[in-house]
C-alpha positions as CSV (number, residue, x, y, z in Angstrom):
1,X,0.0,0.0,0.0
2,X,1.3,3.8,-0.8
3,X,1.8,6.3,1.9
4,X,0.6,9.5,0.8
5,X,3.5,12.2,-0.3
6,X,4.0,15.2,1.7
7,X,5.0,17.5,-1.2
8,X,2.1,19.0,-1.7
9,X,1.8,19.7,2.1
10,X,5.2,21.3,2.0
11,X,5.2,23.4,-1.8
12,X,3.3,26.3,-0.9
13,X,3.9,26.7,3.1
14,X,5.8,29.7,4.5
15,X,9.1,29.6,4.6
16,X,9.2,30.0,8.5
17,X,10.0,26.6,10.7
18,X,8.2,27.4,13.2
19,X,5.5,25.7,14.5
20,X,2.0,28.5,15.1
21,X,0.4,26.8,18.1
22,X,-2.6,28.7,18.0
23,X,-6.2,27.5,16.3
24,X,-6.3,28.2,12.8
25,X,-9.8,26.9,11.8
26,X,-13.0,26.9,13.6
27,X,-14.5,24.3,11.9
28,X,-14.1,20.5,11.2
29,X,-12.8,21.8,8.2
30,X,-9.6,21.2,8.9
31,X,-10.1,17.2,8.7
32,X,-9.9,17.6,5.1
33,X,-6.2,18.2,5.9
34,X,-6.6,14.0,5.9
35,X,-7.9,13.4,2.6
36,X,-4.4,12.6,0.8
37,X,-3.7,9.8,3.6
38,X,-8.0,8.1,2.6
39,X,-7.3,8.6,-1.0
40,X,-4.8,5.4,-1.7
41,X,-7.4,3.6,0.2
42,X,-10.8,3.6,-2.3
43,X,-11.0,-0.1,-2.9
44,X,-11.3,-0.5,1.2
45,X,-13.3,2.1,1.9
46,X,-16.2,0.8,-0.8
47,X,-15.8,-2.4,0.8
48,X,-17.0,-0.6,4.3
49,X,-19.1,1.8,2.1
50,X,-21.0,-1.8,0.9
51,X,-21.1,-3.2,4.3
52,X,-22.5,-0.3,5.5
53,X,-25.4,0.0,3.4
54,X,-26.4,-3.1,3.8
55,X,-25.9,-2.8,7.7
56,X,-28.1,0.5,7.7
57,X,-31.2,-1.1,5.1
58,X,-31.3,-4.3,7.4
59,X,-31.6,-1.9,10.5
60,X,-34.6,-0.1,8.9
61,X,-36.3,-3.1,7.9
62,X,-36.6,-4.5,11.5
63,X,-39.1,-1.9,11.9
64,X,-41.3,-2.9,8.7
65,X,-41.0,-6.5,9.9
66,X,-42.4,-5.7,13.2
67,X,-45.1,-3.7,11.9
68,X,-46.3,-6.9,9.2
69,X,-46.1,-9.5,12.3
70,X,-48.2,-7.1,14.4
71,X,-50.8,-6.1,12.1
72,X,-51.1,-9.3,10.1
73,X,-50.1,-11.7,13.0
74,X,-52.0,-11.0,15.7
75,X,-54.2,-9.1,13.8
76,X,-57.9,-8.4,16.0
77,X,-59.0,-11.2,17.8
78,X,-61.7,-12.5,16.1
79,X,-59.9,-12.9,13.0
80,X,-57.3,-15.3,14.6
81,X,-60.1,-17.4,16.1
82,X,-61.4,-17.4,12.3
83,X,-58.2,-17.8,10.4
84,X,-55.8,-19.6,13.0
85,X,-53.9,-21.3,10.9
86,X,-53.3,-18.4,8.0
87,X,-52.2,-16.5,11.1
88,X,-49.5,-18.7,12.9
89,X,-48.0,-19.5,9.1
90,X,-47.8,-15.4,9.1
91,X,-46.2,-15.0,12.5
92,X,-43.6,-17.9,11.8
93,X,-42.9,-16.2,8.3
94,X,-42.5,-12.8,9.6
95,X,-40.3,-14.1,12.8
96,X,-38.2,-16.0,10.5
97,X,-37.9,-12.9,8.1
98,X,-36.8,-11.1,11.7
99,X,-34.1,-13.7,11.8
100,X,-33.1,-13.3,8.4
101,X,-32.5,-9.5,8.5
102,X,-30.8,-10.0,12.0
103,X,-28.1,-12.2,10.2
104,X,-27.8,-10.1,7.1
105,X,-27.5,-7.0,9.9
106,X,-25.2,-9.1,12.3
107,X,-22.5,-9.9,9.0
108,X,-22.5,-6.5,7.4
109,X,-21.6,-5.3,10.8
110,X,-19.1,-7.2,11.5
111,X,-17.3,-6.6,7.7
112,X,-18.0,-2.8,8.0
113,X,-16.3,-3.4,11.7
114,X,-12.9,-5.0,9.7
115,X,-12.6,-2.8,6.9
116,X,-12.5,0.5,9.1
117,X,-10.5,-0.8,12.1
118,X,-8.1,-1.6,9.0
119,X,-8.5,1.4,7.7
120,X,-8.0,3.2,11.1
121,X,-4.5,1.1,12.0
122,X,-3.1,2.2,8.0
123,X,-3.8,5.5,7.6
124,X,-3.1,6.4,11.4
125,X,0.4,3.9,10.7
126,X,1.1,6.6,7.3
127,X,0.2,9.5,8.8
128,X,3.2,9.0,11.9
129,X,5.7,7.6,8.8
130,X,4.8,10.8,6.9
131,X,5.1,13.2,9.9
132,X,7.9,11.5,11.2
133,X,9.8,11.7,7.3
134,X,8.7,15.0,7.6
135,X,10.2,16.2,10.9
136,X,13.7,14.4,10.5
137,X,14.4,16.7,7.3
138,X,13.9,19.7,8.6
139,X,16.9,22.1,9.5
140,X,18.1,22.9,12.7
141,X,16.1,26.0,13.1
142,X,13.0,23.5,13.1
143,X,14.1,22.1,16.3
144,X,15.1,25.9,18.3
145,X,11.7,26.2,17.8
146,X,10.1,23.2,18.7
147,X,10.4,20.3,21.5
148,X,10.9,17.1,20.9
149,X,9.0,16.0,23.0
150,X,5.8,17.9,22.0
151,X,6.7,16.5,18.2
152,X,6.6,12.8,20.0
153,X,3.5,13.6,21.8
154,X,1.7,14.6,18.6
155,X,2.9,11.5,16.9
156,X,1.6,9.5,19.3
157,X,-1.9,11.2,21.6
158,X,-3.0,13.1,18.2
159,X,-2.8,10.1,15.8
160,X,-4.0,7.9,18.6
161,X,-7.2,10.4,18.0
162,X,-7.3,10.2,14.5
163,X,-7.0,6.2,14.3
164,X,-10.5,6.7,16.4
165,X,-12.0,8.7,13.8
166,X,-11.3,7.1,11.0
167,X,-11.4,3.5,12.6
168,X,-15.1,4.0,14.2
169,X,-15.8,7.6,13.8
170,X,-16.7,8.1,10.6
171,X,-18.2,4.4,10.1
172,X,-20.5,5.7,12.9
173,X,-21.2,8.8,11.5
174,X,-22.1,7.3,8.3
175,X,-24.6,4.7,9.7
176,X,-26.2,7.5,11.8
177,X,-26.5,9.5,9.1
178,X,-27.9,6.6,7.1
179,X,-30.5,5.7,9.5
180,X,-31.4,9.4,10.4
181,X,-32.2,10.2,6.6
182,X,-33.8,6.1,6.2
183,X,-35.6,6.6,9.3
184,X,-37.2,10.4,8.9
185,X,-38.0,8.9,5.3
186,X,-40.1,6.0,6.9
187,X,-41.5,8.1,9.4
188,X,-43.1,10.6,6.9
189,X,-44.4,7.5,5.3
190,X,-46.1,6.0,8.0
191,X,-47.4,9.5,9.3
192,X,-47.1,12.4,7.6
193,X,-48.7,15.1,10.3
194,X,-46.8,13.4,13.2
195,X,-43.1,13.5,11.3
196,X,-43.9,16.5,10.4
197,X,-44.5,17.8,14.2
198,X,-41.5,16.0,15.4
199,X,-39.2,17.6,12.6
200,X,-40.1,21.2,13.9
201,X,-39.6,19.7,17.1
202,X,-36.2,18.2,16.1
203,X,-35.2,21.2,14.7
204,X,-34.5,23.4,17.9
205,X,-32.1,20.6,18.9
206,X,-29.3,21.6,16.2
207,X,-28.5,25.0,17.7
208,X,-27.1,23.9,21.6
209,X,-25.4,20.9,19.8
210,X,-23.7,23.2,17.3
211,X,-22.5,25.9,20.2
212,X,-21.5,23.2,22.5
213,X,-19.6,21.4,19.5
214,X,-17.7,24.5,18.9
215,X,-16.9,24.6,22.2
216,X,-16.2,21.5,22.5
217,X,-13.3,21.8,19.5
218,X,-11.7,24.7,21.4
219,X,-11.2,22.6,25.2
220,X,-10.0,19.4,22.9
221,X,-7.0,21.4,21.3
222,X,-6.1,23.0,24.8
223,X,-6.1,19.4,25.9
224,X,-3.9,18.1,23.6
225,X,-1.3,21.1,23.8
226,X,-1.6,20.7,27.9
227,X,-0.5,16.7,27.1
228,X,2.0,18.1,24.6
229,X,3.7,20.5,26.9
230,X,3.8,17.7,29.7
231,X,5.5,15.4,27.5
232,X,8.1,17.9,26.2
233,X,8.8,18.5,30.1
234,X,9.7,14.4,30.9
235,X,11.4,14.6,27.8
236,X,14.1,17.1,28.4
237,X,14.4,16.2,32.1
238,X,14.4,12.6,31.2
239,X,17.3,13.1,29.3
240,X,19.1,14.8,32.1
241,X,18.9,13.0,34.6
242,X,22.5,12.9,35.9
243,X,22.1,17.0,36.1
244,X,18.7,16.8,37.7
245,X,20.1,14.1,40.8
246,X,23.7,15.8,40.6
247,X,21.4,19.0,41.9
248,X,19.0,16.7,44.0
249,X,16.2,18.2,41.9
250,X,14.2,15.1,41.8
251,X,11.1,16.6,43.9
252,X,11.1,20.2,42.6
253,X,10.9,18.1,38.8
254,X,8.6,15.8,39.9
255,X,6.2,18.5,41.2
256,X,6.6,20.9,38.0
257,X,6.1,17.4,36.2
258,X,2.7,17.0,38.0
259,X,1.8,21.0,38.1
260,X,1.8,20.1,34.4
261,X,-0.8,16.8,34.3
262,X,-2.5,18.6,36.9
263,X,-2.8,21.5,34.5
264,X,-3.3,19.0,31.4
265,X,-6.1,17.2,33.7
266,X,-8.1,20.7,34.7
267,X,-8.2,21.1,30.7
268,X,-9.5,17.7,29.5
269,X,-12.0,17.8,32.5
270,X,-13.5,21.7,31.1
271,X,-13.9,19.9,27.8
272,X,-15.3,17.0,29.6
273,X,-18.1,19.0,31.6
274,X,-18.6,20.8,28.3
275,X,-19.1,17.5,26.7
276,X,-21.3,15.8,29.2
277,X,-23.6,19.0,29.3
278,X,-24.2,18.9,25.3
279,X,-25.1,14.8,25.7
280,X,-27.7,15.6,28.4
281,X,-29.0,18.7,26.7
282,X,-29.2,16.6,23.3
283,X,-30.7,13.4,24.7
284,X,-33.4,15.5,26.9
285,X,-33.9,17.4,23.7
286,X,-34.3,14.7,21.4
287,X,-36.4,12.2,23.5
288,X,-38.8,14.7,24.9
289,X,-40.0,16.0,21.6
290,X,-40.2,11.2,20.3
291,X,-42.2,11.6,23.5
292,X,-44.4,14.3,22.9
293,X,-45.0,13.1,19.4
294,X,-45.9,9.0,20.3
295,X,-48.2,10.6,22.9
296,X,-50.3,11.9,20.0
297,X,-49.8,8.7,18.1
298,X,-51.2,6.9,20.9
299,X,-54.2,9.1,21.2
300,X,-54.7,8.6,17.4
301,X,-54.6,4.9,17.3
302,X,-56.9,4.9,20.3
303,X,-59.3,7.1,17.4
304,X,-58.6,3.9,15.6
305,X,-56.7,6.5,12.7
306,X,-53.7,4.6,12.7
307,X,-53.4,0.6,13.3
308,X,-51.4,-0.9,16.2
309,X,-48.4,-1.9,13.7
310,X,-48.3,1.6,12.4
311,X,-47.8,3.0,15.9
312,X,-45.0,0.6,16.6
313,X,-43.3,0.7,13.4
314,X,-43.6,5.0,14.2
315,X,-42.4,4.2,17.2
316,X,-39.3,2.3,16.7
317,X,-38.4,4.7,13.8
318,X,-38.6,6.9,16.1
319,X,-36.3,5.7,18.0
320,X,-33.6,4.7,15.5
321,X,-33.7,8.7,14.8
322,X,-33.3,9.8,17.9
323,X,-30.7,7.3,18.6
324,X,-28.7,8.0,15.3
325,X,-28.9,11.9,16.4
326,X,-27.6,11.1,20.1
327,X,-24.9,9.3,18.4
328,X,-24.3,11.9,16.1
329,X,-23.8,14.5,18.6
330,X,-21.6,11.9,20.0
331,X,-19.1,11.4,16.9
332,X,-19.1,15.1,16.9
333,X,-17.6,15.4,20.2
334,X,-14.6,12.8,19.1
335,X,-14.5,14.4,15.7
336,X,-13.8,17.6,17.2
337,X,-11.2,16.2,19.3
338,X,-9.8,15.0,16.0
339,X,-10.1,17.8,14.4
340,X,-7.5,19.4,16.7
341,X,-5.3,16.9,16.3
342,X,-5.3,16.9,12.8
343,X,-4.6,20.8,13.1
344,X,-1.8,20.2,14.9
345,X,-0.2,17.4,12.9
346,X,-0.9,19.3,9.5
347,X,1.6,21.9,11.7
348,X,4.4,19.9,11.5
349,X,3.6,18.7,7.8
350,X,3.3,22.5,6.5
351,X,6.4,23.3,8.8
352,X,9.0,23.9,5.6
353,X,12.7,23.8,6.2
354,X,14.5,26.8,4.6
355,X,17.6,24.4,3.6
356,X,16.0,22.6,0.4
357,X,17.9,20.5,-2.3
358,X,17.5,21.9,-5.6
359,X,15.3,21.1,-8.0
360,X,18.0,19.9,-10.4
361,X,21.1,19.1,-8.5
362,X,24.8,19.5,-9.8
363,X,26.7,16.5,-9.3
364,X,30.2,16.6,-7.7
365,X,33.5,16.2,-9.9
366,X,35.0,12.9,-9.7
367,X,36.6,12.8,-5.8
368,X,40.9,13.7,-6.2
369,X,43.3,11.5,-4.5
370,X,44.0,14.4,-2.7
371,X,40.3,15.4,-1.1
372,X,38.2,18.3,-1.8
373,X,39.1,21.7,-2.1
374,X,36.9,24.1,-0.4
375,X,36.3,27.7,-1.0
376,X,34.2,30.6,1.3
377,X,33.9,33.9,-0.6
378,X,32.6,36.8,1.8
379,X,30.1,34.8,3.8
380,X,27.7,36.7,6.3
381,X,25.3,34.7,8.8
382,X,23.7,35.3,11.5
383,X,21.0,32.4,13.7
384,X,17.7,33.2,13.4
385,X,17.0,33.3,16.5
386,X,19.5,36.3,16.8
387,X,19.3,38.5,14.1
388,X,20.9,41.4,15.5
389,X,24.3,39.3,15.9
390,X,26.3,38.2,13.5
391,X,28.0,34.8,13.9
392,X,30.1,34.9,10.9
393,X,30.8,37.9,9.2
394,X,32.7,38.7,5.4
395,X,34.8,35.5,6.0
396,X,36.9,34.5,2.7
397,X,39.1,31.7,3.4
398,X,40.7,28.9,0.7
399,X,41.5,25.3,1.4
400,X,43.7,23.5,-1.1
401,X,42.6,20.1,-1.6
402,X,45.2,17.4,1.0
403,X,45.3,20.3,3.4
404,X,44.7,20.4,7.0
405,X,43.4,23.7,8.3
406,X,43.4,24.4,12.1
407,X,40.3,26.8,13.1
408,X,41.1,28.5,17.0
409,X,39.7,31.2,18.6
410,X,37.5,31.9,22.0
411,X,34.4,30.3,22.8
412,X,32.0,32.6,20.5
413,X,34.2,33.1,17.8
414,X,31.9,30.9,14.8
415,X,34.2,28.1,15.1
416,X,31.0,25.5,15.1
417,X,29.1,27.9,13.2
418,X,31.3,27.5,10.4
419,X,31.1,23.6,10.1
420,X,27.0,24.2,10.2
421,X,27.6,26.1,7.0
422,X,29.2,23.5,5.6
423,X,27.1,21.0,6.1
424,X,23.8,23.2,5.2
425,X,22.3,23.2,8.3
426,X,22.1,26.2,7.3
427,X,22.6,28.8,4.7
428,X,24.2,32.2,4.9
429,X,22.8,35.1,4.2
430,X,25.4,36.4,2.4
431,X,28.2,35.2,-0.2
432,X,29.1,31.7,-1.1
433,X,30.5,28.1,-0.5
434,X,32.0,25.7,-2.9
435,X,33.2,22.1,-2.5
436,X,35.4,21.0,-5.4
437,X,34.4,24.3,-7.4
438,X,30.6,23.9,-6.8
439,X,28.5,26.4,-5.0
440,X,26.8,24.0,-2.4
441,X,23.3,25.7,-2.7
442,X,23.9,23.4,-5.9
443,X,24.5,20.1,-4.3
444,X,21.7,17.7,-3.0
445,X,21.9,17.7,0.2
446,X,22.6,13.7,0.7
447,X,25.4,14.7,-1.8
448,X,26.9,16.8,0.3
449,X,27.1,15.4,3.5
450,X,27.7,12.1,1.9
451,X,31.2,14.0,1.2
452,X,31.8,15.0,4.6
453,X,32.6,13.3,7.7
454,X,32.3,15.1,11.5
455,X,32.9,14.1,14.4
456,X,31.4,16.4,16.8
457,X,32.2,17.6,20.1
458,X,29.0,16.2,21.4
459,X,29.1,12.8,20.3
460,X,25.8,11.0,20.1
461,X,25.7,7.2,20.6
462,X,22.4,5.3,19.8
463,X,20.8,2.3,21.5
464,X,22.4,-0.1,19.6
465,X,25.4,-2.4,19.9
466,X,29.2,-1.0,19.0
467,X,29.4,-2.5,15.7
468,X,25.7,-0.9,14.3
469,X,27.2,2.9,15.7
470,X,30.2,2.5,13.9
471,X,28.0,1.3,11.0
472,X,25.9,4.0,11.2
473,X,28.7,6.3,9.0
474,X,28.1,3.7,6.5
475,X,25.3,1.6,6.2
476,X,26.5,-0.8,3.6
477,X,29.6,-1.9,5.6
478,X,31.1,-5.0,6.5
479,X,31.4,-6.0,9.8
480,X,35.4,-6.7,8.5
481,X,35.4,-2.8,7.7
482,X,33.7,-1.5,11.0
483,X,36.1,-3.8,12.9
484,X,39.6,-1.6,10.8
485,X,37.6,1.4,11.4
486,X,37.8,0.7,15.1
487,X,40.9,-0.1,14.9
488,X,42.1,3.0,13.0
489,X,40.5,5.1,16.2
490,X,42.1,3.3,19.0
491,X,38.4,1.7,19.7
492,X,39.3,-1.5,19.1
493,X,41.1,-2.9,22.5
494,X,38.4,-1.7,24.7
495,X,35.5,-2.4,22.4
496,X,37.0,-6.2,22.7
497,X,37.0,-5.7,26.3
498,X,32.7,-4.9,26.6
499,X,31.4,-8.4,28.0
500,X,29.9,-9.2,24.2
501,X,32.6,-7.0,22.2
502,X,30.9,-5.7,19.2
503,X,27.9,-7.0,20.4
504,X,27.4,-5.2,23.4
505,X,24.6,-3.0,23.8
506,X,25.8,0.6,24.6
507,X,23.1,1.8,26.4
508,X,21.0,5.0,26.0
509,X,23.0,7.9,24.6
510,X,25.9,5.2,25.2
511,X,25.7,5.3,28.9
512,X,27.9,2.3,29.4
513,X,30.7,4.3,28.1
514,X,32.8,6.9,29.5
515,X,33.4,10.6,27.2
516,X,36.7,9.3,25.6
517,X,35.0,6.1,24.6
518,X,32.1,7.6,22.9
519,X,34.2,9.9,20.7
520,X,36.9,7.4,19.6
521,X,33.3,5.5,18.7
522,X,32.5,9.0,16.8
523,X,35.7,8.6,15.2
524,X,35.7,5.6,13.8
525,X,32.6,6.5,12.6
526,X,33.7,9.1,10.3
527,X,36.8,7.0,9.4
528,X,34.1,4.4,8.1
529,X,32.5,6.7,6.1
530,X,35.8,7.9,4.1
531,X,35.1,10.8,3.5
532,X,37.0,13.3,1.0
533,X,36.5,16.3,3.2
534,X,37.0,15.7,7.8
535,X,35.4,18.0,10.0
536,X,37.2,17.7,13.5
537,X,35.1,19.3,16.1
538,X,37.0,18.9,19.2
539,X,37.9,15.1,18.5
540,X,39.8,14.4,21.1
541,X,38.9,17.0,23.8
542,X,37.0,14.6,26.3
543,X,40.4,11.7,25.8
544,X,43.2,11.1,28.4
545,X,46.6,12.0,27.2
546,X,46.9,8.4,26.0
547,X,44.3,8.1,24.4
548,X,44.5,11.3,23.1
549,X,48.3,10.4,21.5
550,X,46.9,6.9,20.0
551,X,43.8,9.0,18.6
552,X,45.9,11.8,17.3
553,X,48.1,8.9,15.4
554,X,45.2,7.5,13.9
555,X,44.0,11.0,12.6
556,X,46.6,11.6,11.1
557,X,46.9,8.9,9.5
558,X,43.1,9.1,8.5
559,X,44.0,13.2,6.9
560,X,46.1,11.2,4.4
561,X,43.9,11.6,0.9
562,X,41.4,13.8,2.7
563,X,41.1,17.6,3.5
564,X,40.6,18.2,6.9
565,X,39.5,20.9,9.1
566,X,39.8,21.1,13.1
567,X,38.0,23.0,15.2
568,X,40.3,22.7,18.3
569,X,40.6,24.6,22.0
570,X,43.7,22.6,23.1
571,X,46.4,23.9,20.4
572,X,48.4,21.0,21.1
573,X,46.2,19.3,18.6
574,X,46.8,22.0,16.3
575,X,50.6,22.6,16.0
576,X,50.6,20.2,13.0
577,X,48.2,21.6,10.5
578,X,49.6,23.4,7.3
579,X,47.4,26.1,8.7
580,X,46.2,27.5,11.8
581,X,43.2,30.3,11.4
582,X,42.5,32.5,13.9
583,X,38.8,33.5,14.6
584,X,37.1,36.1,16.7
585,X,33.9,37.7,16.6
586,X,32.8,35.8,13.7
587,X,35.9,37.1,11.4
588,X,39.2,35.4,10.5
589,X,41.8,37.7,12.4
590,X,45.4,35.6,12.3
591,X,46.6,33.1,9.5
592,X,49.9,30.9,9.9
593,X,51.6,27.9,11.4
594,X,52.2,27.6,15.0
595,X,55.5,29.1,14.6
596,X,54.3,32.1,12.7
597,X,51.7,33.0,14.8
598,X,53.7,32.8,18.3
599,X,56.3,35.3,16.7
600,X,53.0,37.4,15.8
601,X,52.5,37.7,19.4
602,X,48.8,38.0,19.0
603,X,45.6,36.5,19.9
604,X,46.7,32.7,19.1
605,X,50.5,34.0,21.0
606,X,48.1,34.6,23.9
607,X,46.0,31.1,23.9
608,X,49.5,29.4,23.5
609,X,51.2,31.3,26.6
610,X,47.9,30.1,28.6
611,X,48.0,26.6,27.7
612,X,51.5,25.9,27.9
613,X,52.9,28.6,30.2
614,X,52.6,29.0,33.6
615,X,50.8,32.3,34.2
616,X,53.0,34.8,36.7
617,X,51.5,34.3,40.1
């Protein structure tokens, strides 16, 4: 089965990542928004369109069947005494005809049943793939905006909604519908002057279900943004929880944890009180104008102008009306819900990432034996977040393709803001960057990090065993290759030493490793991938010094065929580039080797005298 693009969701959005939390629609408009996730679906959906039907004629038959077995069954009494045995060959046919729309009703219910709790499970299983494709290409922006956590909570409380209206919700609404329309039909049939009181009667109904409805849709998407909020809370502190006990904060999070369900709980119970007050109003409503009505249908069978059968036959119409408008007004109350959801997942589908591929991508050159050659003309960028402050400002620099370029300066200086340019998390807003001669607006995206290997200062270890995160810099490796990647980044020995080697399960977030161990894992990473361009982000700042001298061996080693750039803080990683540059407010301020720049007796004169000089006392 296909799941549904997104690239119509996506083509004529804003340009802005951010997530608007506030209503857009007033309406259950907005669950049109699900239309491209029904429409792969038409063959099931006639399948429950068929069962349905037939579930909703057998349903109004019943009433016709009881009416034949009254009137022509037990007809008056004199006639049975006449014509016994015409009579009890009517009542058995007519019970057994009961029987036989019972088990045509019975069977199409149960197939209508199947084909939308299979529809409910697929389309709720595409729309958390599609959201989920969605959200993972978005640009880092996307996410200084938005909390994981509250994108997790919609993927799971909001589509948890949806499965319920599209698995019973709308088969309900349907059948009511059905049997509202069927049964008003066969009331104005058997009584026109009695429908036709009941209809005006009816009528007044609609208005308190529509305002309560509307209110109803307003308290469901507070809920679900209460839920989301609480979420995004366990999420981040869930994730530091070695800060939170370090700081014995475990009560003062536990009760800003439950200040937020208590919060999330006062919500769902306005919407709840709102809810129960439309169900008593509509059921009051509704029954006491099928009361008032049958009243004067007894009175006119009592007149003897309508038959006995007629008055039940009215009467269980009746019924099946009133019931398919409670239940109405009930499916309204979840579809509002829904429709809130659906608001807020269509958020994160229209969200648009400002870092796009293009529409026809240039391809790279054929990769040098040498590595890439890399190129800033005049680049300007400041975080959108902080317009006011540029991170990077008018930087030209040129990289020669082998050569190993040193990038120091104090904390603040666009050191990691350069190596997000370079990747295209994101663009600058001014001038331009080419990889092998190619502006990299120009490159698809997978093209150009596929050419880049980092290892980053925060290095991220997944749940999985050592030999699937060294894997993860290239999927297609062999274990034979992960194993000499290791190797390469002095992971090997202790890797060997876990209690299942390779196998061993790392642990959340790698847990079960200390900070030296998960970055010679990041390293080897990157060595897997073999890349023609290495991005060192403080590789080997969280490594013991002997570690830090069998790492350093292997990266250099690993520069061999590559162009490499480092960001490092401890220059004694540094002193054997063919380059050191020298950043400081966002602007290249010192160029040179080591050597060079000491003599200089500036800025990089200053970092080196601090590191390794004593300072006078």
């Amino acid at each position: 089965m296909t799941t549904p693009s997104t690239t119509s969701n996506t083509s004529t959005t804003s340009s802005s990542t951010a997530i608007a939390l506030k209503p857009q629609k007033s309406s259950l408009s907005t669950l049109k928004g699900l239309l491209p996730f029904l429409a792969p679906y038409k063959r099931e959906f006639l399948l429950a369109g068929i069962a349905l039907l037939v579930a909703a004629g057998a349903t109004l038959a019943i009433p016709y069947a009881f009416r034949q077995m009254i009137d022509l069954g037990f007809g008056n009494a004199g006639a049975v005494v006449a014509a016994g045995s015409k009579n009890i060959q009517n009542v058995d046919f007519y019970f057994l005809a009961l029987f036989g729309v019972a088990s045509i009703l019975a069977i199409a219910t149960a197939a209508r049943f199947y084909m939308v709790s299979l529809l409910g499970e697929r389309v709720t299983a595409d729309i958390r793939s599609a959201v989920y494709r969605h959200v993972i290409t978005q640009s880092p922006q996307f996410f200084e905006t938005t909390q994981t956590g509250e994108v997790l909570s919609r993927l799971t409380a909001d589509t948890t909604l949806i499965q319920a209206v599209v698995g019973t919700s709308i088969s309900m609404a349907l059948r009511n519908a059905l049997l509202f329309v069927g049964g008003l039909g066969m009331l104005f049939v058997t009584s026109v002057k009695l429908t036709a009181i009941i209809v005006v009667l009816l009528a007044a109904v609609v208005l308190p279900i529509v305002f309560f409805g509307r209110r109803v849709r307003k308290l469901s998407r507070a809920s679900q943004d209460r839920i989301a909020d609480a979420s995004a809370m366990a999420g981040e502190i869930l994730n530091a929880m070695p800060t939170v006990q370090a700081f014995t904060h475990e009560a003062i999070e536990g009760r800003r944890f439950g200040a937020s369900v208590e919060d999330a709980f006062d919500t769902a119970m306005q919407r709840i009180r709102t809810r129960t007050l439309m169900t008593v109003v509509a059921i009051l409503l509704v029954f006491g104008a099928i009361v008032f009505v049958l009243w004067l249908g007894a009175h006119a069978v009592i007149q003897g102008t309508m038959s006995g059968g007629e008055l039940g036959q009215f009467i269980l119409y009746a019924v099946l009306v009133a019931g398919s408008i409670g239940a109405l007004s009930e499916v309204l109350g979840e579809a509002q819900r829904a429709a809130g959801a659906t608001e807020r997942l269509l958020e994160l589908l229209s969200a648009h990432s400002q870092v796009q591929s293009p529409a026809q991508p240039q391809p790279l050159p054929p990769r040098a034996a040498v590595g890439s050659a890399l190129v800033l003309k005049d680049v300007s960028f400041h975080y959108p977040s902080r317009p006011l402050t540029e991170s990077v400002s008018q930087l030209t620099l040129e990289i020669e393709p082998g050569e190993t370029v040193a990038v120091v300066g104090p904390s603040g200086a666009g050191k990691t803001t350069l190596f997000q340019l370079l990747l295209r998390f994101y663009d600058p807003q001014q001038g331009q960057i080419t990889l092998d001669g190619v502006d990299i607006k120009q490159l698809d995206l997978q093209t150009l990090r596929d050419a880049i290997g980092i290892v980053p200062q925060d290095t991220v270890i997944f749940s999985a065993n050592a030999l699937e995160n060294i894997r993860y810099g290239r999927a297609g490796a062999s274990d034979d290759e992960v194993i000499a990647a290791a190797k390469m980044a002095a992971a090997h020995e202790f890797i060997e030493q876990l209690p299942e080697g390779y196998q061993s399960f790392l642990g959340e977030r790698g847990v079960r490793l200390s900070g030296g161990q998960r970055q010679r894992i990041a390293i080897a990473r990157a060595l897997l991938k073999n890349p023609p361009l290495l991005l060192l982000d403080e590789a080997t700042s969280a490594l013991d010094a002997e570690s830090e001298r069998l790492v350093q061996k292997a990266l250099e080693a690993a520069m061999i065929g590559r162009t490499t750039v480092i960001i490092a803080h401890r220059l004694a990683t540094v002193q054997r580039a063919d380059r050191i540059i020298v950043m400081e407010d966002g602007q290249i301020v010192e160029t040179g080797t080591h050597a060079s720049l000491v003599a200089l007796g500036g800025i990089y004169a200053n970092l080196a005298a601090l590191q390794f000089h004593t300072l006078p006392g």
